[in-house]
C-alpha positions as CSV (number, residue, x, y, z in Angstrom):
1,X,5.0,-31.3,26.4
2,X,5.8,-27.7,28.5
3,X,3.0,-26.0,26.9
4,X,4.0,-22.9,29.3
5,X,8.1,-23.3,27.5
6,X,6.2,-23.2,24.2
7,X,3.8,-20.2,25.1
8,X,7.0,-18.4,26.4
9,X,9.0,-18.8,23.7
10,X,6.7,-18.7,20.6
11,X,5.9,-15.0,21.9
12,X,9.8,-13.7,22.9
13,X,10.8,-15.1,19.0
14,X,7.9,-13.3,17.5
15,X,8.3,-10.3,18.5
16,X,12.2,-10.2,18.6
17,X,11.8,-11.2,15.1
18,X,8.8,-8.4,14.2
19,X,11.4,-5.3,16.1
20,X,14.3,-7.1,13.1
21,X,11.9,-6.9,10.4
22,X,10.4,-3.2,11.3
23,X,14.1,-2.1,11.6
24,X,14.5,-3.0,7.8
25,X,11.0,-1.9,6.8
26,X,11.6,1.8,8.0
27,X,14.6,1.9,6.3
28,X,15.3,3.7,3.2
29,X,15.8,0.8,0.9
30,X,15.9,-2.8,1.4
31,X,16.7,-5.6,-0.7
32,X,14.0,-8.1,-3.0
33,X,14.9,-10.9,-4.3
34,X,12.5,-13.7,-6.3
35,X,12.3,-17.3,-5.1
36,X,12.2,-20.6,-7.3
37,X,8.3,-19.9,-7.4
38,X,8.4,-16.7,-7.9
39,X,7.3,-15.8,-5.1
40,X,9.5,-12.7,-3.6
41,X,11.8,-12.7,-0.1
42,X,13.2,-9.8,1.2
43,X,16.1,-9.4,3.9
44,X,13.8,-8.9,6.6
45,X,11.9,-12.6,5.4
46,X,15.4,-14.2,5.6
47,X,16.7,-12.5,8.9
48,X,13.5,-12.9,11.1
49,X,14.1,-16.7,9.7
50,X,17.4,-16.8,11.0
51,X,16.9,-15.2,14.4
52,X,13.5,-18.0,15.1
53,X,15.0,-21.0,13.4
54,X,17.7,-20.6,16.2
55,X,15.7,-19.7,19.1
56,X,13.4,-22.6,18.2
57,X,16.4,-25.1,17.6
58,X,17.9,-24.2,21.2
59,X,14.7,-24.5,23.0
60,X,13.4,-27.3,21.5
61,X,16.5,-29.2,20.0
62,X,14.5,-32.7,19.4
63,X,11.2,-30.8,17.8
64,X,11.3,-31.3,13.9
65,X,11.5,-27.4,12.3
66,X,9.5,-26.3,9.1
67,X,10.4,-22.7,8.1
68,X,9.0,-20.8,4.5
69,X,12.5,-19.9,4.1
70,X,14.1,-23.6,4.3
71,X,13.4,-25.8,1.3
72,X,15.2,-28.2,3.0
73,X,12.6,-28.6,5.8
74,X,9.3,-29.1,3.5
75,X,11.5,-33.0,2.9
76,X,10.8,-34.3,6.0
77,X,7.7,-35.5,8.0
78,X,6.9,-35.4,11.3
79,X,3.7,-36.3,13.8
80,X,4.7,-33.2,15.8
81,X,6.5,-30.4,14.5
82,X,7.0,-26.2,15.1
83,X,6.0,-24.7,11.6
84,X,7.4,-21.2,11.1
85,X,6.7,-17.9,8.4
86,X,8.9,-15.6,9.4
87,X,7.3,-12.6,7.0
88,X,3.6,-13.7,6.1
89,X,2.3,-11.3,3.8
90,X,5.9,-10.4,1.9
91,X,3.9,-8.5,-0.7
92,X,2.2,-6.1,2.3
93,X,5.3,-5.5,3.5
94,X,7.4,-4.7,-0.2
95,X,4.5,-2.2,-0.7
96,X,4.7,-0.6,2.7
97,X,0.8,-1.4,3.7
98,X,1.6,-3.1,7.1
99,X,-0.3,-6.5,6.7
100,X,2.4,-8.1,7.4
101,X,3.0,-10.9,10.2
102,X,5.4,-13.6,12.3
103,X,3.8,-16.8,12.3
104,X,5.0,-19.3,15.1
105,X,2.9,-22.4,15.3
106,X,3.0,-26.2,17.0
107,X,1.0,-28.9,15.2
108,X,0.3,-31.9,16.9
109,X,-1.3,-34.7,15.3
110,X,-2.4,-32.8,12.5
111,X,-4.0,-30.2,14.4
112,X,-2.8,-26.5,15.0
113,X,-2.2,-26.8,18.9
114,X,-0.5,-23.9,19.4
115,X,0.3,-20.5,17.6
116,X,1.5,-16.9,17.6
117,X,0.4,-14.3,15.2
118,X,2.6,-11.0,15.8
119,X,1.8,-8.0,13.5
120,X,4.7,-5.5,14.3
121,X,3.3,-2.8,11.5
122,X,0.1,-3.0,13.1
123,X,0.9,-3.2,17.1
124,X,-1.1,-6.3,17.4
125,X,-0.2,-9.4,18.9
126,X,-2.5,-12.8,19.2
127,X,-1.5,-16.2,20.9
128,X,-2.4,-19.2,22.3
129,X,-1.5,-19.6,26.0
130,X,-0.3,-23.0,27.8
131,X,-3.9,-23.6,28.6
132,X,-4.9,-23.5,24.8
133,X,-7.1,-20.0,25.1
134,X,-6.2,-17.4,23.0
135,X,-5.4,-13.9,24.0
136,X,-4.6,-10.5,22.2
137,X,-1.5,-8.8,24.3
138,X,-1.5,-4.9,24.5
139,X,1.4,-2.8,25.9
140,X,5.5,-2.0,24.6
141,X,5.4,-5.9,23.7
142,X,8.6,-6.5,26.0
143,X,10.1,-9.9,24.6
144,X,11.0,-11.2,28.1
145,X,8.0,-9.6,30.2
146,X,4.3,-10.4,29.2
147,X,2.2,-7.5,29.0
148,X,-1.8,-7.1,29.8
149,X,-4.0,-9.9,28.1
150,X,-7.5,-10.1,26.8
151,X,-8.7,-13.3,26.3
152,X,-10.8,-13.5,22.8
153,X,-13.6,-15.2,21.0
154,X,-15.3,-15.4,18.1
155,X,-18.7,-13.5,17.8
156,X,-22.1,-15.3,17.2
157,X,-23.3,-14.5,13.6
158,X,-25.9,-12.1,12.5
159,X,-26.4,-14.8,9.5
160,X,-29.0,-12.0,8.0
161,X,-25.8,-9.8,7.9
162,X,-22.2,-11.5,8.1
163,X,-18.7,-9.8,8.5
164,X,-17.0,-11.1,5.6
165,X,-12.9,-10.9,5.2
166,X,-10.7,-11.8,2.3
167,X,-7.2,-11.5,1.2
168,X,-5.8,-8.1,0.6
169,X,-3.5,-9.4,-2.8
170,X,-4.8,-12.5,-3.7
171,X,-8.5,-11.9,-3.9
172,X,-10.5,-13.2,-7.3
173,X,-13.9,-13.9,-9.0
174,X,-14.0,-17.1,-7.5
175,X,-13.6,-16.0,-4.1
176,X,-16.2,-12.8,-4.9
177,X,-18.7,-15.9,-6.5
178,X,-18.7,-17.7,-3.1
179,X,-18.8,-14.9,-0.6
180,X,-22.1,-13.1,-3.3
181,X,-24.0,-16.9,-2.0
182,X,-24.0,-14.8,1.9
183,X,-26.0,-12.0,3.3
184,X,-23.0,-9.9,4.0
185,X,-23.3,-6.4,5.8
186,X,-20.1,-5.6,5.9
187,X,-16.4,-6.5,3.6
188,X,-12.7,-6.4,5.2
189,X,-9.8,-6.9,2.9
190,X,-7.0,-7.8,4.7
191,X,-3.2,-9.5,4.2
192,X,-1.5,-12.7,5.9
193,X,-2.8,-14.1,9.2
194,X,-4.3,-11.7,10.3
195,X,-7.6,-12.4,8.8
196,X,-7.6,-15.7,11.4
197,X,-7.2,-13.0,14.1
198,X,-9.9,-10.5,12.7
199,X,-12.2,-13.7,13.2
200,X,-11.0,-14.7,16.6
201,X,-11.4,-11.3,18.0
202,X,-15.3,-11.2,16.3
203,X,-13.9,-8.7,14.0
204,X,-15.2,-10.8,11.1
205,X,-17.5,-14.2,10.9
206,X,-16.2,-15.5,7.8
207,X,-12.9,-16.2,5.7
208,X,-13.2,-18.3,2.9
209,X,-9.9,-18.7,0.7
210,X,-9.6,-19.9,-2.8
211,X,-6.2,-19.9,-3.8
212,X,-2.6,-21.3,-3.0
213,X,-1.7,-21.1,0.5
214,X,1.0,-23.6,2.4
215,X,1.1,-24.5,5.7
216,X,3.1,-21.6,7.1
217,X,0.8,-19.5,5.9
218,X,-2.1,-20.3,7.9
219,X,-0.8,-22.6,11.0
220,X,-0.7,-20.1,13.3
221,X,-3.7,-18.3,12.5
222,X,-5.5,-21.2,12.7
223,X,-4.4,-21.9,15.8
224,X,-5.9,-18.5,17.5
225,X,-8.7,-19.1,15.7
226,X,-9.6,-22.2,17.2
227,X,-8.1,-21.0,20.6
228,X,-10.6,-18.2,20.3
229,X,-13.6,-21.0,19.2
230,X,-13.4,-20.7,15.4
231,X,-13.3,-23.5,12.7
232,X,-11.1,-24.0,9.7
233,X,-12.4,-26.6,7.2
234,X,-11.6,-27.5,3.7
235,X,-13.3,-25.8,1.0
236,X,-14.5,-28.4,-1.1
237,X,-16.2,-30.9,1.3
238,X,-16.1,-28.8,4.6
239,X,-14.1,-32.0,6.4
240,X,-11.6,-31.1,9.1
241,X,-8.7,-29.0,8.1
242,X,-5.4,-31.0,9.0
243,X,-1.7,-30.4,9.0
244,X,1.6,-32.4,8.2
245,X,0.1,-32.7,4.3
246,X,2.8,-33.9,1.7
247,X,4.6,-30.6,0.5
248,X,2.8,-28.8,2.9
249,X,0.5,-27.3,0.6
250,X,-2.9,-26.7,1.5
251,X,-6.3,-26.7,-0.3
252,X,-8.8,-24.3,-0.6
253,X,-10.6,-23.4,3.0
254,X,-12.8,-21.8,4.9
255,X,-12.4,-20.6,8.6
256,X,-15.6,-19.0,10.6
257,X,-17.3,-18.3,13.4
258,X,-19.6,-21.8,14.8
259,X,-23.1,-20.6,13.7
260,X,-22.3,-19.7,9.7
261,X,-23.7,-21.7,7.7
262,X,-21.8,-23.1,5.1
263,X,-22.6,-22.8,1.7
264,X,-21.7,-25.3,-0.9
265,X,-19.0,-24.8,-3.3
């Protein structure tokens, strides 16, 4: 596999796609429509879908596709496959908050291999490079030219004082119950992937989530995380969090920083 094709072209799509959706987010209206689950898509959701679903499909004909945006793709299975959300964090960006992300990500064998997590809103961009390390890019984010690179990495707890972050929209008592069994010194609320990345640049040391998420949803944050050193484990019995699940739906989780220790649920 041309982890350096992948790399390349996991980045250009991202951020093509994140200049698409801020184009529709600075305008004066846009449209909202609700899904079959209520959830709701926007234009932006459906053309940053459009524009990666074809990059991907021309680079990578023979790679099996699941996009957010495509019920038709959550049918099939695959050992190896590109998983795309083209707008994590819809909500964020109907309100105009700016939590908002394109997640790009390769699983292979279950695993999050590679990823991209491109914040548009919030000038941040995190990836995995061909050698599996994850970087945060700064600079005009040129799709075709690669600008300077920071390689990150999670931080080493202060267990007497964790760095806790939680979901910005979908945060609950249950969540508040688990993160009340910590020492925590300090509490982030934030939307989409980027809590993955808040952890992977030793922003935060712990993200536990109780609630619905798929597989697009997290992928490609959990793919810098573990670029950067992190862990993502299931909630319940803190076994290896894996990918390719029927539906693609995902159970409750926890991602960290190696040296938390986890508490029971």
């Amino acid at each position: 596999m041309d982890f350096e094709q992948i790399e390349r072209v996991f980045r250009k799509l991202a951020i093509e796609a994140g200049a698409r959706i801020m184009e529709i987010y600075e305008a004066d209206d846009f449209d909202v429509k609700v899904k079959s689950d209520d959830s709701p898509v926007t234009e932006a959701d459906e053309a940053a879908d459009a524009m990666i679903s074809a990059g991907l499909r021309a680079a990578f004909p023979d790679m099996a596709l699941v996009t957010e945006e495509q019920a038709s793709s959550h049918e099939r299975t695959a050992r190896d496959f590109i998983i795309v959300d083209p707008l994590d964090g819809t909500k964020e960006f109907i309100q105009r908050r700016g939590d908002f992300t394109v997640n790009i990500a390769l699983v292979r064998d279950g695993v999050p291999a590679r990823g991209v997590v491109y914040a548009p809103a919030k000038g941040r961009l995190f990836y995995t490079q061909a050698n599996g390390r994850s970087v945060e890019e700064t600079g005009d984010f040129d799709p075709d030219m690669p600008g300077e690179v920071t390689e990150i990495g999670v931080s080493v707890p202060d267990v007497r004082a964790l760095r806790v972050v939680a979901s910005k929209s979908h945060r609950d008592s249950a969540t508040d119950a688990y993160i009340a069994k910590y020492n925590v010194a300090d509490m982030k609320s934030a939307g989409s992937s980027l809590k993955f990345c808040l952890l992977a640049t030793a922003e935060a040391d712990l993200y536990p989530r109780l609630g619905r998420t798929m597989e697009w949803d997290t992928a490609a944050g959990d793919a810098v995380l573990r670029g950067a050193g992190g862990k993502m484990v299931r909630f319940d019995d803190h076994t290896p969090f894996v990918y390719g699940k029927p539906g693609y739906e995902n159970p409750f989780f926890i991602a960290y920083a190696p040296g938390v220790a986890l508490k029971s649920s």
